[in-house]
C-alpha positions in Angstrom: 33.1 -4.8 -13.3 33.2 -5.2 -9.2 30.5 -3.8 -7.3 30.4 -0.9 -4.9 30.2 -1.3 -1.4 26.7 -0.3 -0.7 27.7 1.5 2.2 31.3 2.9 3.9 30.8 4.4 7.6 33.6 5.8 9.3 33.1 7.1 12.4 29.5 8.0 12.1 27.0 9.2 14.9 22.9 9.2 13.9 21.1 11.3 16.8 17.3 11.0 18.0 16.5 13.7 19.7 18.8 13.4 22.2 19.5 9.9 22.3 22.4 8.8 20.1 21.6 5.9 18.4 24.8 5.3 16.9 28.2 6.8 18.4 31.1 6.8 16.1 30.0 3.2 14.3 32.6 2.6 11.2 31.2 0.1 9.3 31.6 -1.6 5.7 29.7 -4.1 3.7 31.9 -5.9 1.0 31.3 -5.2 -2.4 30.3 -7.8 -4.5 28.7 -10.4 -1.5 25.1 -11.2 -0.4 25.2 -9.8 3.4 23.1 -10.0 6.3 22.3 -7.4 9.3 21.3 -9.5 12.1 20.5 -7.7 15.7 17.9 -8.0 17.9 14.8 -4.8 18.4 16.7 -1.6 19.3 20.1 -2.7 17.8 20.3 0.0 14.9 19.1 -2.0 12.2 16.0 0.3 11.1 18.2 3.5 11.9 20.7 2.5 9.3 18.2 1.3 6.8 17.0 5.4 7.2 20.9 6.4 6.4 21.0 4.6 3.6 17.5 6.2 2.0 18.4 9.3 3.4 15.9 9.1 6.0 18.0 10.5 9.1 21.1 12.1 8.3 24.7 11.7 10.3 25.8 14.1 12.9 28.3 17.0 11.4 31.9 15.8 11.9 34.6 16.7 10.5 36.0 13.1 11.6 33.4 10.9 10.0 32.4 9.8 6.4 29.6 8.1 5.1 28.9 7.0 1.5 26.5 5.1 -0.1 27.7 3.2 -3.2 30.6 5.4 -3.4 29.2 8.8 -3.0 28.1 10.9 -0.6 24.3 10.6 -0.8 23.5 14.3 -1.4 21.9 13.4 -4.6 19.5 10.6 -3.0 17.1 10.1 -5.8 19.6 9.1 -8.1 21.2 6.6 -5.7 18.1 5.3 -4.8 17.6 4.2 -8.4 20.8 1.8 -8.0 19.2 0.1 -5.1 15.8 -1.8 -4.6 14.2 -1.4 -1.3 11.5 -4.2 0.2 10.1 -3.1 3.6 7.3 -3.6 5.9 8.0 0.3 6.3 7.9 0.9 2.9 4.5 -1.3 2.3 2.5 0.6 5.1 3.9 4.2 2.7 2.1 2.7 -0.2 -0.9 4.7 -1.6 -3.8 2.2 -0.9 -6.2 3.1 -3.7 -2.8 2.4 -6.3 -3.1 0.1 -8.5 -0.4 -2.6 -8.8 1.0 -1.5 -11.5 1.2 2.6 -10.8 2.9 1.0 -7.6 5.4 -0.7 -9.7 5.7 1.7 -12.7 6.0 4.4 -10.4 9.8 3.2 -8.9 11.4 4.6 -12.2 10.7 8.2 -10.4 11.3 6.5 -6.6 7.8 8.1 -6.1 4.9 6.1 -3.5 2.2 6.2 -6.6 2.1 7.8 -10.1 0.8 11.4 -10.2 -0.5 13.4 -13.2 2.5 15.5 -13.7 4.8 12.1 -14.3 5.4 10.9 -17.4 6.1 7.2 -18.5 8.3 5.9 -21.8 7.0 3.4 -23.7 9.9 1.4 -22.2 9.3 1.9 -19.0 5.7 0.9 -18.8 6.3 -2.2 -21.2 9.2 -3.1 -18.2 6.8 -2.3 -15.5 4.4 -5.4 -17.3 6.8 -7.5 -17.5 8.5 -7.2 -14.1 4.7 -7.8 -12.6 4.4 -10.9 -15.0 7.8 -12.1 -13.7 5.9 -11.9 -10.0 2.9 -13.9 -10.9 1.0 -10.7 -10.4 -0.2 -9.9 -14.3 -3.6 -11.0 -13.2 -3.4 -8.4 -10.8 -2.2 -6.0 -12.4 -5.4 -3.4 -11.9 -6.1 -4.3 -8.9 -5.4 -1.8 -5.5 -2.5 -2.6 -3.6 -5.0 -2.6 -0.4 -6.9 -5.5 -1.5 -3.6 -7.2 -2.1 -2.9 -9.8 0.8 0.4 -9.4 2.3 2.0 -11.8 0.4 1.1 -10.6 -2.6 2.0 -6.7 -1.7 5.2 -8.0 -1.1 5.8 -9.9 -4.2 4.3 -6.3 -5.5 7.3 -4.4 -3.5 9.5 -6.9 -4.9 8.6 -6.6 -9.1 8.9 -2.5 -7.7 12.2 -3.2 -6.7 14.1 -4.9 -9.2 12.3 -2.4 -12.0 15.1 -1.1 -13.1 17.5 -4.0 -12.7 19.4 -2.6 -9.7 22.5 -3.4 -7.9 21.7 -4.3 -4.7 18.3 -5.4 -3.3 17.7 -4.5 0.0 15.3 -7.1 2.6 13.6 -5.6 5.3 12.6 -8.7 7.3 11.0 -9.7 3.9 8.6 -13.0 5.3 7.2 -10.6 8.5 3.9 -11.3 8.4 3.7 -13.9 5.4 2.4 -17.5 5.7 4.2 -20.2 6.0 3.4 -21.3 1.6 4.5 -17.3 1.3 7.3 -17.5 3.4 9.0 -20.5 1.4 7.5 -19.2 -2.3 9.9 -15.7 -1.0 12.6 -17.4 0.1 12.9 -19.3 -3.3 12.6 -16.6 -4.8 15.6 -14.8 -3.1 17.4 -17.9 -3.9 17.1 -17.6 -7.2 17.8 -13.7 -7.6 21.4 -14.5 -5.7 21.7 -17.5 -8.2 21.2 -14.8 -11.2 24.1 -13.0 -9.8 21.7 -10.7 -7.5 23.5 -9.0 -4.8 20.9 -9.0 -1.7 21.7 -7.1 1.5 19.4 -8.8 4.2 18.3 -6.7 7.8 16.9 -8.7 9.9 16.5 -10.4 13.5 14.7 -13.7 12.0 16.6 -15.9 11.4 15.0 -18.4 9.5 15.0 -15.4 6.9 18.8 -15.9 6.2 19.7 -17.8 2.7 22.3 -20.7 2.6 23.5 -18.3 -0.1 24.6 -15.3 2.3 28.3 -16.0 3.1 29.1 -12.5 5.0 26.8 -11.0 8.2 27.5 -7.7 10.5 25.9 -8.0 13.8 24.8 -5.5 15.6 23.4 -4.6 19.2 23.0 -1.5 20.9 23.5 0.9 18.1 27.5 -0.9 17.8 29.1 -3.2 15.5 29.7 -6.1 17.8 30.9 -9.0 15.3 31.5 -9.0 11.3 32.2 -12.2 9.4 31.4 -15.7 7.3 29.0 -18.1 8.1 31.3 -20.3 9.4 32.8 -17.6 12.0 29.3 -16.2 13.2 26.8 -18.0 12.8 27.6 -20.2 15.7 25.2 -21.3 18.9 27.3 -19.0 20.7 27.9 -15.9 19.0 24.0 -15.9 18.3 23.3 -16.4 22.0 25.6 -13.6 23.0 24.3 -11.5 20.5 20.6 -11.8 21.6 21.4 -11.9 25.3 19.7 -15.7 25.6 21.0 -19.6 25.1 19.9 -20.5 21.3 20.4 -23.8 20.0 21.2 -24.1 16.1 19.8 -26.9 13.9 19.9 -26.4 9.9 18.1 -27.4 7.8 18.7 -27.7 3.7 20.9 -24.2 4.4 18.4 -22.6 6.4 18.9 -22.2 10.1 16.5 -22.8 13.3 16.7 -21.2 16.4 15.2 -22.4 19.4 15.4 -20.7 22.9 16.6 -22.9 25.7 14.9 -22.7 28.9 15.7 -24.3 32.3 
């Protein structure tokens, strides 16, 4: 069965306060492909990660449309349960004093933490064990999130995520932060989700965070869609150095790309 896209924008303006961060941005991410949302600071990426989770809402217009796997995303939390979110947003949200597993367990209800009036099957809490086995976290398992180290909250965001199997996982600069073993133990990781048949949608402005694996990137700057493409058609030395405003030189690596800034 082929995907949904995870998002369809027509014509869409997002407001804060007065400043328009998008104006009338259409915008589609193919179904069924591993995509990237590259930009540099101020470019939109955050503000459309909130339109997706229902964060900030498009201005009224008769004229415009946005969906979210299909649907107009009035009825957010069951949406939400489609998509897997890892963030260094959503980390900082995280209840501190939760253990790893009420942070886990707790997805199936898209809640921060479990709370008394929640109720968990059988299922779900055996499939909340095993998706924090599959993390390397089982040891872990009663420990709070705030005594976690980063990588480890994020490989805690990422069991959390991918709790109830879901059909797109969405990457918030996923390495921010992490060392350089955590970096590469994450990236294989996210290799091997898109190998499974994983669809990952990736927003970023690092680019040594993009898989060899994404074959389809959206760039933006400015709150527009300036370029949308393959690999092959964007991710050039000078596409990427007119999209961050600077000369970049390219080098690749096994798939994975550096960027250097040239200066005079």
């Amino acid at each position: 069965m082929a995907k949904t896209a995870l998002i369809e924008m027509k014509n869409v303006t997002v407001k804060c306060g007065k400043k328009a961060v998008f104006s009338g941005l259409t915008l589609t991410l193919p179904p069924d492909q591993s995509c990237a949302v590259i930009g540099p600071n101020g470019s939109g990426k955050s503000t459309l990660l909130k339109l997706i989770f229902r964060d900030l809402y498009p201005a009224a217009d008769e004229h415009s449309s946005f969906k979210v796997l299909g649907q107009s995303p009035r009825e957010m939390d069951r949406l939400r349960l489609r998509m897997g979110l890892v963030s260094h947003e959503l980390q900082s949200k995280i209840h501190k004093n939760s253990s790893v597993f009420d942070v886990v367990v707790s997805q199936f209800y898209t809640s921060l933490t479990t709370w008394s009036h929640q109720s968990y099957s059988t299922e779900q809490v055996e499939a909340a064990g095993s998706a924090i086995e599959s993390a390397g976290m089982g040891h872990l398992s009663e420990n709070h999130f705030a005594t976690l180290s980063t990588g480890e909250q994020r490989r805690c965001l990422l069991a959390r995520a991918l709790i109830h199997d879901p059909e797109y996982l969405i990457l918030d600069e996923p390495t921010s932060g992490l060392d350089i073993k955590a970096t590469h133990q994450y990236m294989e990781t996210m290799s091997m989700l898109i190998a499974s048949g994983k669809k990952i949608v990736l927003v970023t402005h690092h680019l040594q965070e993009i898989l060899p694996e994404i074959d389809w990137f959206v760039f933006l700057k400015d709150g527009q869609l300036v370029d949308e493409g393959t690999r092959s058609e964007l991710l050039t030395e000078e596409k990427i150095s007119d999209l961050f405003e600077m000369p970049i030189q390219l080098k690749e690596v096994n798939g994975r790309l550096i960027a250097n800034a040239i200066t005079n």
